[in-house]
DSSP file (Angstrom, degrees, kcal/mol; ACC not computed):
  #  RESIDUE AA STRUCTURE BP1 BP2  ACC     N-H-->O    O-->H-N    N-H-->O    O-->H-N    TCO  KAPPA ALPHA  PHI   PSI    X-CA   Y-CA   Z-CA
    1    1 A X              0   0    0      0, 0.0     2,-0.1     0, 0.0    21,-0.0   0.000 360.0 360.0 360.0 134.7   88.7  -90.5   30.6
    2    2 A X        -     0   0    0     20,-0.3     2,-0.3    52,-0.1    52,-0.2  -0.525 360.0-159.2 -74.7 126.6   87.1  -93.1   32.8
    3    3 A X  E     -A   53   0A   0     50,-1.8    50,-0.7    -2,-0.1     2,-0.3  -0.536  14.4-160.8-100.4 169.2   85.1  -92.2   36.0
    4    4 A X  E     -AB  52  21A   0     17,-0.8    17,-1.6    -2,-0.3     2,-0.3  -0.942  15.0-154.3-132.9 143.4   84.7  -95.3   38.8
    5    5 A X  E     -AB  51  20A   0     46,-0.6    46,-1.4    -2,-0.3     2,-0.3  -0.822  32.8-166.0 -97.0 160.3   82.1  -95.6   41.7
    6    6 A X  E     -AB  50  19A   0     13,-0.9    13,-1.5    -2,-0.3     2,-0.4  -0.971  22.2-159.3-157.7 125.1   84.0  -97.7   44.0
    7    7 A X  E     -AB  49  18A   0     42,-2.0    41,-1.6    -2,-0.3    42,-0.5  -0.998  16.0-176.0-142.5 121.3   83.0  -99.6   46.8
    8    8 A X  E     - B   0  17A   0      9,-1.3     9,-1.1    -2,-0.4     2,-0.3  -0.458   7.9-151.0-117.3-167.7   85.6 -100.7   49.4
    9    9 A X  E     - B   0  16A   0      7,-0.2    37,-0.9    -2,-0.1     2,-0.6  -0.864   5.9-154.8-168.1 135.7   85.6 -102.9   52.7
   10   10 A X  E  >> -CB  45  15A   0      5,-1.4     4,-2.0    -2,-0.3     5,-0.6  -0.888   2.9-168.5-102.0 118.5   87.4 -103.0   55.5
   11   11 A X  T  45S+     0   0    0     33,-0.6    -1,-0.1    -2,-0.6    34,-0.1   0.500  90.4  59.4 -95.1  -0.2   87.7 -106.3   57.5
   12   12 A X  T  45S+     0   0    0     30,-0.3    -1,-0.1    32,-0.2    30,-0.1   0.873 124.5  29.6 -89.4 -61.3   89.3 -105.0   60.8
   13   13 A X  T  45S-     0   0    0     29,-0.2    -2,-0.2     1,-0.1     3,-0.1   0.823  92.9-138.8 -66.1 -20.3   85.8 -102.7   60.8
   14   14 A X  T  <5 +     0   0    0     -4,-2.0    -3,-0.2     1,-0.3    -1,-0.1   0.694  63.2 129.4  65.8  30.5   83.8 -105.0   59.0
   15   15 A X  E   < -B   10   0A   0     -5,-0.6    -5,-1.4    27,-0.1    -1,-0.3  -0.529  52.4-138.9 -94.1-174.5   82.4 -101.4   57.1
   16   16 A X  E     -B    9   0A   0     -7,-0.2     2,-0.4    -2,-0.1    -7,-0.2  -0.944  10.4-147.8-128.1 156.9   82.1 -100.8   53.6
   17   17 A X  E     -B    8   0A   0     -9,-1.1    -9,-1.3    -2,-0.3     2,-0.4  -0.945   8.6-155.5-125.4 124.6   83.3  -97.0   51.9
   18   18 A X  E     +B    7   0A   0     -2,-0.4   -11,-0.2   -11,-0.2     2,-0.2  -0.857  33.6 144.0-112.2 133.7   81.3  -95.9   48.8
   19   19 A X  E     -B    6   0A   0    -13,-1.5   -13,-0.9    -2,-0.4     2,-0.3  -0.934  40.0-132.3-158.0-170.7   83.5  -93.3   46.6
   20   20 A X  E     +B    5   0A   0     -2,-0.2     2,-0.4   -15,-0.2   -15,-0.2  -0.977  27.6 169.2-150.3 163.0   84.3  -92.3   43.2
   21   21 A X  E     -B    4   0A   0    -17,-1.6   -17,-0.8    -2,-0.3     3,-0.1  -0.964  40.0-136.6-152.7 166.4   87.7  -91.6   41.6
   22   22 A X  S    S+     0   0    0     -2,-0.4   -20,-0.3     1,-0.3     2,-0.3   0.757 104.3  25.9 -56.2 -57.1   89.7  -90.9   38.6
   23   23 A X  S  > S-     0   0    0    -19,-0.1     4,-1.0     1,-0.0    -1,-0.3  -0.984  70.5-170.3-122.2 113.3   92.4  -93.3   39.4
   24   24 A X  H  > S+     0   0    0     -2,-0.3     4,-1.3     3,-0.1    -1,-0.0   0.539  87.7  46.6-112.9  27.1   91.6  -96.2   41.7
   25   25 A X  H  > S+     0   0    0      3,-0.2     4,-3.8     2,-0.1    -1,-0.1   0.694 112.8  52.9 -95.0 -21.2   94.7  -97.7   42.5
   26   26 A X  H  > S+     0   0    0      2,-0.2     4,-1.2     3,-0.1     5,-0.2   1.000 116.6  43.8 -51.7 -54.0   95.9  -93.9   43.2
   27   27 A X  H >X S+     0   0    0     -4,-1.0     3,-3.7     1,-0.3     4,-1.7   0.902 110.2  50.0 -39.9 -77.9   92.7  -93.7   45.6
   28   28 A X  H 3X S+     0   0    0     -4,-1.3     4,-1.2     1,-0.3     3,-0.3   0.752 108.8  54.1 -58.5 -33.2   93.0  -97.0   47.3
   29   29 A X  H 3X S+     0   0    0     -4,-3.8     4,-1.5     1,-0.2     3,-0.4   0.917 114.0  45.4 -43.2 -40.5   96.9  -96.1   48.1
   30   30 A X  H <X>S+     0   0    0     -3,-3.7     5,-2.5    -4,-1.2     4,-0.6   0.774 111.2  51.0 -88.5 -27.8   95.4  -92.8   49.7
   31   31 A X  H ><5S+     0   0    0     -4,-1.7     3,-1.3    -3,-0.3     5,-0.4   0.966 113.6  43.5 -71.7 -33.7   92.8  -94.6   51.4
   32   32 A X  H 3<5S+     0   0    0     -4,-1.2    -2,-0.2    -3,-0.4    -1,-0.2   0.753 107.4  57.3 -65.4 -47.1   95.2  -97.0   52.9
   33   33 A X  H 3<5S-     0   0    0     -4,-1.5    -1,-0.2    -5,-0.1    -2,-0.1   0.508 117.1-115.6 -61.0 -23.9   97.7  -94.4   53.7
   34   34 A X  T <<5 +     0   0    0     -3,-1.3    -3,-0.2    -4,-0.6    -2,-0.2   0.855  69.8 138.8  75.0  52.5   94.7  -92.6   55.9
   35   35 A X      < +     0   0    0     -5,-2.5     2,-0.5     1,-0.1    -4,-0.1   0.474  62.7  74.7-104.5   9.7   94.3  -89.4   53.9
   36   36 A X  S >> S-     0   0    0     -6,-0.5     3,-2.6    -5,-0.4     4,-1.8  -0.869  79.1-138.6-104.8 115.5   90.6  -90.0   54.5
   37   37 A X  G >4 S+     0   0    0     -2,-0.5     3,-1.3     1,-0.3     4,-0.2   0.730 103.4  24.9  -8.2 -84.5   88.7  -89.5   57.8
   38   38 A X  G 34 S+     0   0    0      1,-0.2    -1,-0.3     2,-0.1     4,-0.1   0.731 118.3  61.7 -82.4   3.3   86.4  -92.4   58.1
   39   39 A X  G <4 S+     0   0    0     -3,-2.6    -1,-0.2     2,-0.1    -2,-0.2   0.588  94.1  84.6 -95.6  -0.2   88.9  -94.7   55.8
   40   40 A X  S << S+     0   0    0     -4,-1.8     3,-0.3    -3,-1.3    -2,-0.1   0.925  90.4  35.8 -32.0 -95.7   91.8  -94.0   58.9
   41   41 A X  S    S+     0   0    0     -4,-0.2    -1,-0.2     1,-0.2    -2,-0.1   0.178 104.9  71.2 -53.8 -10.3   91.3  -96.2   61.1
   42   42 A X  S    S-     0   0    0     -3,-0.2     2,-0.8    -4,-0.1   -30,-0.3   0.094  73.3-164.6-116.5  45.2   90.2  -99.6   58.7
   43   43 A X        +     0   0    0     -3,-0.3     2,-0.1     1,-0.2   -33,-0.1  -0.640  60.0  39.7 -76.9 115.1   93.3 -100.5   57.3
   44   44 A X  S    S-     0   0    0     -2,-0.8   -33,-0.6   -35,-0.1     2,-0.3  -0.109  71.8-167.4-114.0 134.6   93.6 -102.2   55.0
   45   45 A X  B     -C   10   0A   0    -35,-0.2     2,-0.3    -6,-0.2   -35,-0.2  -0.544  10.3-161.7 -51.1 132.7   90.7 -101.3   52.6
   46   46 A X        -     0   0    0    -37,-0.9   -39,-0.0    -2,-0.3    -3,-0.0  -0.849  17.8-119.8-118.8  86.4   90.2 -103.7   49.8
   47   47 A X        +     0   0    0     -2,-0.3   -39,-0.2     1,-0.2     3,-0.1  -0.361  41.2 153.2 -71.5 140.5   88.4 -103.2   46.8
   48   48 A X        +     0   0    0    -41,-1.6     2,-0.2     1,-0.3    -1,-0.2  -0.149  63.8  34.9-130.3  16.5   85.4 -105.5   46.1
   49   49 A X  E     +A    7   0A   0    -42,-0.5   -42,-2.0    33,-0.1     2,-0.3  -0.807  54.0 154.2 172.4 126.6   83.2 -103.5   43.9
   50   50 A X  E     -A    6   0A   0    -44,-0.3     2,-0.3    -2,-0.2   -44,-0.3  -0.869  18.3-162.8-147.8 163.5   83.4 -100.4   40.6
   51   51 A X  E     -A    5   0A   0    -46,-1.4   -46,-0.6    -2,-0.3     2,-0.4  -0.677  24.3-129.3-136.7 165.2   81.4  -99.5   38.1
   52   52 A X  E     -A    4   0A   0     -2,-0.3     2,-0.2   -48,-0.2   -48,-0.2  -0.994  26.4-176.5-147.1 111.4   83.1  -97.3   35.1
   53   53 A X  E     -A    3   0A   0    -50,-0.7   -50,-1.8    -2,-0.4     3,-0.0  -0.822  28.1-142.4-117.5 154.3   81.4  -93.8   33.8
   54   54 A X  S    S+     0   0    0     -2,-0.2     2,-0.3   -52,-0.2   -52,-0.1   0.060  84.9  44.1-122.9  56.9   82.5  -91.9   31.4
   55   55 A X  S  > S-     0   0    0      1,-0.1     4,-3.0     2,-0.0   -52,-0.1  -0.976  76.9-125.7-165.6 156.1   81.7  -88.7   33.0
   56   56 A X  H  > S+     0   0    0     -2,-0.3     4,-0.6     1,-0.2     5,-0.2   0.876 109.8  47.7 -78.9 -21.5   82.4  -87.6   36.7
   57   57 A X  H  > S+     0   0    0      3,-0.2     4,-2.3     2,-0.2    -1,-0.2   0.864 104.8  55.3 -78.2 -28.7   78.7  -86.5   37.4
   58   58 A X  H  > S+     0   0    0      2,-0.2     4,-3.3     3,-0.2     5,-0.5   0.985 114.3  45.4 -72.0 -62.5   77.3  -89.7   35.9
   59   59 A X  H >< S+     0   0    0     -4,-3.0     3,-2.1     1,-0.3   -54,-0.2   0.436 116.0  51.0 -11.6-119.6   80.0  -91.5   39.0
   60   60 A X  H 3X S+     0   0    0     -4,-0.6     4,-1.6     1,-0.3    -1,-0.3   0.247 107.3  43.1  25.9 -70.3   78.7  -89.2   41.1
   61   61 A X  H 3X S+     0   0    0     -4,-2.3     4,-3.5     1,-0.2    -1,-0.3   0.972 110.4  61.5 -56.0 -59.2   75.2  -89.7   40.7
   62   62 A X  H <X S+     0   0    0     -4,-3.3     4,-2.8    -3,-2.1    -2,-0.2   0.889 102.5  53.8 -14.9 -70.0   76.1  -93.4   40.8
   63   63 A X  H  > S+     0   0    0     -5,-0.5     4,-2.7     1,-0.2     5,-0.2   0.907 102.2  52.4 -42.5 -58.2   77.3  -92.9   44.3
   64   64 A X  H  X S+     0   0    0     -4,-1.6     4,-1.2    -3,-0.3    -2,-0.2   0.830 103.7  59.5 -56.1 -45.9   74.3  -91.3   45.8
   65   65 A X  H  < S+     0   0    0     -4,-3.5     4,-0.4     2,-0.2    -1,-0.2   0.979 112.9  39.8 -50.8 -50.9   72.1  -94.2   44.6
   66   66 A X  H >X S+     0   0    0     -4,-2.8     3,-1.7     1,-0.3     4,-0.7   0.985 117.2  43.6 -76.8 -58.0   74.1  -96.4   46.5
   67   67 A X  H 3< S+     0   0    0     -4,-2.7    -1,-0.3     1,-0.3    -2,-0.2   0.834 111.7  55.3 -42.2 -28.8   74.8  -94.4   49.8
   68   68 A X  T 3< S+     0   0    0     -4,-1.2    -1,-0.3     1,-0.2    -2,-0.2   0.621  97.8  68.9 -89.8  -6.0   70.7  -93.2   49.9
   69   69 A X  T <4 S-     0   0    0     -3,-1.7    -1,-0.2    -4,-0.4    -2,-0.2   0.942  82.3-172.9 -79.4 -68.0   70.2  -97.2   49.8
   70   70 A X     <  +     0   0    0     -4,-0.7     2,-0.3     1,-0.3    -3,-0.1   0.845  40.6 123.1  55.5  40.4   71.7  -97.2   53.5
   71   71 A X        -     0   0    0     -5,-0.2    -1,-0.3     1,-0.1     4,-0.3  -0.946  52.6-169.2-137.6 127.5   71.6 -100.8   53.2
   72   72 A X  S  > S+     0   0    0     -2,-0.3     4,-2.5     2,-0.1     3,-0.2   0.677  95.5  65.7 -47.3 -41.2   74.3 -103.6   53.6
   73   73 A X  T  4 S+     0   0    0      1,-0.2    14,-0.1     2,-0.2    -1,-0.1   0.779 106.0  44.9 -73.0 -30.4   72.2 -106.0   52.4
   74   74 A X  T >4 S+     0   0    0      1,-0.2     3,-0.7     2,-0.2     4,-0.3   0.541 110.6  49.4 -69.6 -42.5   72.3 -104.0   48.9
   75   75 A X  T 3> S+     0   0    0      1,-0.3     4,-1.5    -4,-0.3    -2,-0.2   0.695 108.5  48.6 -99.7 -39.7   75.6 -103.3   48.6
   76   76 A X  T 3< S+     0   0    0     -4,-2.5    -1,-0.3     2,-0.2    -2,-0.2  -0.022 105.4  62.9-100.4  61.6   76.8 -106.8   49.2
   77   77 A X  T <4 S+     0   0    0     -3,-0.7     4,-0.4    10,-0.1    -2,-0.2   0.071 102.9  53.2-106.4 -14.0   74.2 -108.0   46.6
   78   78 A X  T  4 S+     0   0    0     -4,-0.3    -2,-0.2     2,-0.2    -3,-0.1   0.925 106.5  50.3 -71.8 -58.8   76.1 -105.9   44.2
   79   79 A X  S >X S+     0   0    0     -4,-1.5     4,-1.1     1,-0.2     3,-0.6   0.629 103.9  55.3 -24.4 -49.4   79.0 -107.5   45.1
   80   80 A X  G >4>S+     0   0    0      1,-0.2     5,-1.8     2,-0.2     3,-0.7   0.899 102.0  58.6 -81.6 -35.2   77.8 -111.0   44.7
   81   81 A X  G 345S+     0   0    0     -4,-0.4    -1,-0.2     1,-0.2    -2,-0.2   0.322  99.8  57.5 -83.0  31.4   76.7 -110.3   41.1
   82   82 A X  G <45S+     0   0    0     -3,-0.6    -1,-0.2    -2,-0.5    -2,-0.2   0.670 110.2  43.7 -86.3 -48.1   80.3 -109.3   40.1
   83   83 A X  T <<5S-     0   0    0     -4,-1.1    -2,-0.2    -3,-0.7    -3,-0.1   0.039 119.0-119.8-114.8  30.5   81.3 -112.8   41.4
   84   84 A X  T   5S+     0   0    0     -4,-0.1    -3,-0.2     1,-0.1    -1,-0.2   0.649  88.1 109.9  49.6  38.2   77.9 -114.2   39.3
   85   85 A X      < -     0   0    0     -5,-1.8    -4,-0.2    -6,-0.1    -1,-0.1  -0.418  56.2-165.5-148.8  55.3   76.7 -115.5   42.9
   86   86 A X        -     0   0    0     -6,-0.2    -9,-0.1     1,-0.2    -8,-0.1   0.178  17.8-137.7 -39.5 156.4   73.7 -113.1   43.7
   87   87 A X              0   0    0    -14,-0.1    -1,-0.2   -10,-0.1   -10,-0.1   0.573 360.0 360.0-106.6 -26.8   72.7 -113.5   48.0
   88   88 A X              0   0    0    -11,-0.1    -2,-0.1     0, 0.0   -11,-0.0   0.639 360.0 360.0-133.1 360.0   68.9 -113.5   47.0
């Protein structure tokens, strides 16, 4: 079984939501839906960004690197090297 860290983005908030999930089209329904606090209010959520573990602590771990970053700038520089068009 397949873990994901997950990185979504809301363009009505102009945030981004760092998570990690099993399933992530199940997820993103539920985020969409609002069955998360701060993911309520920015619908629609979009995913722009996963990585693929295959254990839920390695995710997990995954996550905290990126949240403890506390950087935008980081997170969409992740993003651009999915789409092979690094920002620096």
């Amino acid at each position: 079984m397949l873990f994901f860290t997950y990185i979504l983005y809301s363009n009505r908030l102009n945030k981004y939501y760092i998570g990690i999930t099993e399933d992530l089209v199940r997820r993103l329904g539920e985020h969409n839906r609002g069955k998360s606090n701060f993911t309520r209010k920015g619908n629609a959520w979009v995913l722009v960004y996963k990585e693929d573990f295959s254990s839920k602590a390695a995710a997990f771990k995954r996550e905290l690197q990126i949240k403890k970053k506390k950087s935008r700038n980081y997170i969409e520089n992740l993003i651009a090297m999915v789409s092979g068009h690094p920002l620096v």
